[in-house]
C-alpha positions as MATLAB code, in Angstrom:
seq = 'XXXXXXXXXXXXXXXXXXXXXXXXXXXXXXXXXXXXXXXXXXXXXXXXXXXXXXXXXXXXXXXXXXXXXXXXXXXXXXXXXXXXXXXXXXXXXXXXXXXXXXXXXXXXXXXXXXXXXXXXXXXXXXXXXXXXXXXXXXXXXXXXXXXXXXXXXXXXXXXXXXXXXXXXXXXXXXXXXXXXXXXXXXXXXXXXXX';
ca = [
     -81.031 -168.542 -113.908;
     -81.252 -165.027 -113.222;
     -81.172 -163.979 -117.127;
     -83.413 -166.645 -117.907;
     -85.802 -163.973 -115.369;
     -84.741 -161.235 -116.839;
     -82.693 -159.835 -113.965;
     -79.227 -159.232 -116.185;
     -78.391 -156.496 -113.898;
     -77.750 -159.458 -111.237;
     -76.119 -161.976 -113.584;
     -73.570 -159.059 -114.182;
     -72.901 -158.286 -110.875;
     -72.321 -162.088 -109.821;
     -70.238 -162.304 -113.087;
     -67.866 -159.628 -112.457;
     -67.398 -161.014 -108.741;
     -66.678 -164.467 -110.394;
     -62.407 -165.116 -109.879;
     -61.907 -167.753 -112.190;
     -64.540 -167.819 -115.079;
     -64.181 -170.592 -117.173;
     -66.361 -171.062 -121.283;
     -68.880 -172.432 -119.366;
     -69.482 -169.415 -117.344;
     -69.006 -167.420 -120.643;
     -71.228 -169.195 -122.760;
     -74.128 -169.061 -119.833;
     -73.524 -164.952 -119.712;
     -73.565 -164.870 -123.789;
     -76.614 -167.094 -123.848;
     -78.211 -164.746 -121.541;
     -77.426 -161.782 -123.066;
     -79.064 -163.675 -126.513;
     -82.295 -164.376 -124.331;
     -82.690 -161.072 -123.252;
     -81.944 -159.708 -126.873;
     -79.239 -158.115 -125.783;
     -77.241 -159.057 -128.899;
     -74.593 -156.579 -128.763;
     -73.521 -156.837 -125.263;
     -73.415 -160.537 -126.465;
     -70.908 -160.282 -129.044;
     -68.906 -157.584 -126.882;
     -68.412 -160.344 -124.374;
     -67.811 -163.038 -126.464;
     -64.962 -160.936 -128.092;
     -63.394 -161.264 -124.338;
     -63.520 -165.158 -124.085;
     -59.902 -166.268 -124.075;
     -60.581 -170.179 -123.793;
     -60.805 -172.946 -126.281;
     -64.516 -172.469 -127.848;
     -66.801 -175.414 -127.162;
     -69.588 -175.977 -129.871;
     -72.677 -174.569 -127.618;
     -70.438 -171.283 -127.532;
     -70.102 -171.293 -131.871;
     -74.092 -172.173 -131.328;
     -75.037 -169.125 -129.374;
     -72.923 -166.779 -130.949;
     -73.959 -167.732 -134.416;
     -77.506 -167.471 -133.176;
     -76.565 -164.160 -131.473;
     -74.919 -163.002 -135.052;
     -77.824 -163.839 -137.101;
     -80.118 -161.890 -134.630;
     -78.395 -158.662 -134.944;
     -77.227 -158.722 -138.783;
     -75.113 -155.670 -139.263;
     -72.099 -155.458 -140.370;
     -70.346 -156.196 -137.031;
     -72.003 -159.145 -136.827;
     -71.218 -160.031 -140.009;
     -67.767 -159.469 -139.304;
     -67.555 -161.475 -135.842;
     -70.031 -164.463 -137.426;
     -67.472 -165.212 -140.931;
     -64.368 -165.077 -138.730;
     -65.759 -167.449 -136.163;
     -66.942 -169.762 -138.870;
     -63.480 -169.531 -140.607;
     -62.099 -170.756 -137.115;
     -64.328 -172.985 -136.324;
     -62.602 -176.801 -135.682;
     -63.548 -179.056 -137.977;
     -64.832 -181.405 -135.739;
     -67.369 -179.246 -134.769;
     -68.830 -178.965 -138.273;
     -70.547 -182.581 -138.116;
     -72.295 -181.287 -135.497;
     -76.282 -180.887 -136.923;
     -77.134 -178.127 -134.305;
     -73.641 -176.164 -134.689;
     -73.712 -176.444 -138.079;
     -77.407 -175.537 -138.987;
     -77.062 -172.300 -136.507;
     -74.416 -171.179 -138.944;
     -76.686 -172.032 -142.109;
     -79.337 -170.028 -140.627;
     -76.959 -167.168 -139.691;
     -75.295 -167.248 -143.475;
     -78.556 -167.311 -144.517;
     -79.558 -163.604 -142.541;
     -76.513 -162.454 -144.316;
     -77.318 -163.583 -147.648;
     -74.540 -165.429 -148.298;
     -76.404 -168.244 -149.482;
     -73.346 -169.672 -151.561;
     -71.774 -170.650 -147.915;
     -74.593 -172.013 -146.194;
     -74.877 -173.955 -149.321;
     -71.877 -175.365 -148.889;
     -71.846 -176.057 -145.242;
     -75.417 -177.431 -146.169;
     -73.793 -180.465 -148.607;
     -70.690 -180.821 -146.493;
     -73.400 -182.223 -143.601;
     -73.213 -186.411 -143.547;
     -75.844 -186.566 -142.032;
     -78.939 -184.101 -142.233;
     -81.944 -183.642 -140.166;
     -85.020 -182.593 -140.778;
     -83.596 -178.792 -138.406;
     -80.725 -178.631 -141.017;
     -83.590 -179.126 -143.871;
     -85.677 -176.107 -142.471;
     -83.214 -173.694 -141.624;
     -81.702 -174.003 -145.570;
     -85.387 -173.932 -146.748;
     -86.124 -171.276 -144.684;
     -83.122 -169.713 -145.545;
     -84.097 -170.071 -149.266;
     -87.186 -168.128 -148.807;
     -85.892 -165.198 -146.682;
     -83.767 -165.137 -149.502;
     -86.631 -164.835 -151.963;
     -85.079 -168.336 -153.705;
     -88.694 -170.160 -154.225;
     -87.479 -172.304 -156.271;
     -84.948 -173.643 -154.909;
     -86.362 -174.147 -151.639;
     -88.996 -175.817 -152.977;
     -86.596 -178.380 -154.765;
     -84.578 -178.485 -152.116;
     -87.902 -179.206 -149.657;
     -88.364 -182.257 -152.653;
     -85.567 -183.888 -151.607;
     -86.586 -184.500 -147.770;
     -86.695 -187.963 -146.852;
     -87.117 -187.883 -143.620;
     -90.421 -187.416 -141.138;
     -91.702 -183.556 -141.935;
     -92.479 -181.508 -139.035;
     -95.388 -179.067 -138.415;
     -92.593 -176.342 -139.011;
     -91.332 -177.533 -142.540;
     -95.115 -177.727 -143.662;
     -95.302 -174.276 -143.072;
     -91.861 -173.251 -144.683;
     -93.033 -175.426 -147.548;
     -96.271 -173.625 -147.320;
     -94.971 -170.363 -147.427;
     -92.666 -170.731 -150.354;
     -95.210 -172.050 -152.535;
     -97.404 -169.101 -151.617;
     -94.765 -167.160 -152.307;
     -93.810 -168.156 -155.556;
     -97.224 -168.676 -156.837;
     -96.946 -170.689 -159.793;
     -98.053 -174.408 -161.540;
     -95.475 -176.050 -159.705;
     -96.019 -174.208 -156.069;
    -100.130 -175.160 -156.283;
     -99.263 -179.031 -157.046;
     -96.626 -178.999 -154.313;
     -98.704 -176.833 -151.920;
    -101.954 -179.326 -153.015;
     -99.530 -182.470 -152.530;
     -98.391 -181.527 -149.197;
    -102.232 -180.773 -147.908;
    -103.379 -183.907 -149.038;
    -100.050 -185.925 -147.300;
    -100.057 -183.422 -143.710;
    -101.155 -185.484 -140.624;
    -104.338 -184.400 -139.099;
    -103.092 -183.210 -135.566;
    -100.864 -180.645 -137.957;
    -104.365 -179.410 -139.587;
    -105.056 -178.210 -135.694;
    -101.971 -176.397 -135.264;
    -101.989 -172.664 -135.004;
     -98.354 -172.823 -137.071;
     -99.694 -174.243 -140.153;
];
């Protein structure tokens, strides 16, 4: 609670006074230091965890890795995802963070395949590879990849979709971009997102 305010200076103290930490207690301190952007002090704590990883803990940190992006991160991020139990791949959320992390590190080919090894998708693990696509500067593919959604779009993938077809400005983008107008819900047309 006290992170969530800010007050890491607190959360540390109560930390360090802790005698028998457990992941839980961990994962809350890493997840704090993420929320306060404090991405390195994340990853220099997670590197202390000696306890069976749950998959909020691969969650945060692959959040935490694809906030900070260096090399380090890079480093800590590939590793974990090499480790990472299997059973804890069909899991959307765990599995989309590292998408979106591979993604920041431009290792497309991997989130790619994490991406098809997903039973089933959701419309998160659709926008984070999308999204992925066009931080990527991969129009094209994002934009076949965002033609192969069948499920319920959300305000967010209209505006990925939106942005890659501005982005790659071409025949195809203005029919998709046109398409996608005419089929977006009204109470999306009000959004500040879009």
């Amino acid at each position: 609670m006290l992170m969530k305010f800010g007050d890491v200076e607190s959360a540390e103290r109560i930390f360090r006074s802790m005698k028998k930490k457990n992941i839980i207690t961990y994962g809350a301190m890493v997840k704090g230091y993420v929320g306060n952007e404090l991405f390195e002090k994340a990853l220099d704590l997670f590197e202390q965890i000696h306890f069976s990883l749950t998959n909020v803990t691969y969650t945060i940190v692959f959040n935490a890795c694809a906030k900070l992006c260096n090399d380090r991160a890079m480093k800590v991020g590939k590793k974990l995802l090499a480790e990472m139990p299997e059973n804890y791949r069909n899991d959307n959320i765990t599995s989309t963070s590292a998408i979106n992390m591979l993604m920041k590190f431009g290792d497309v080919e991997s989130a790619e395949r994490i991406f098809r090894s997903i039973k089933t998708k959701n419309i998160i693990t659709y926008n984070a590879t999308i999204k992925g696509y066009v931080g990527n500067e991969m129009f094209e593919k994002a934009l076949d990849l965002f033609e192969q959604i069948h499920l319920r779009l959300t305000n967010v993938t209209y505006t990925i979709a939106f942005n890659a077809c501005a982005k790659l400005c071409n025949d195809r983008a203005m029919k998709v971009g046109k398409k996608l107008l005419a089929k977006m819900p009204e109470n999306y047309r009000n959004d500040n997102i879009t």
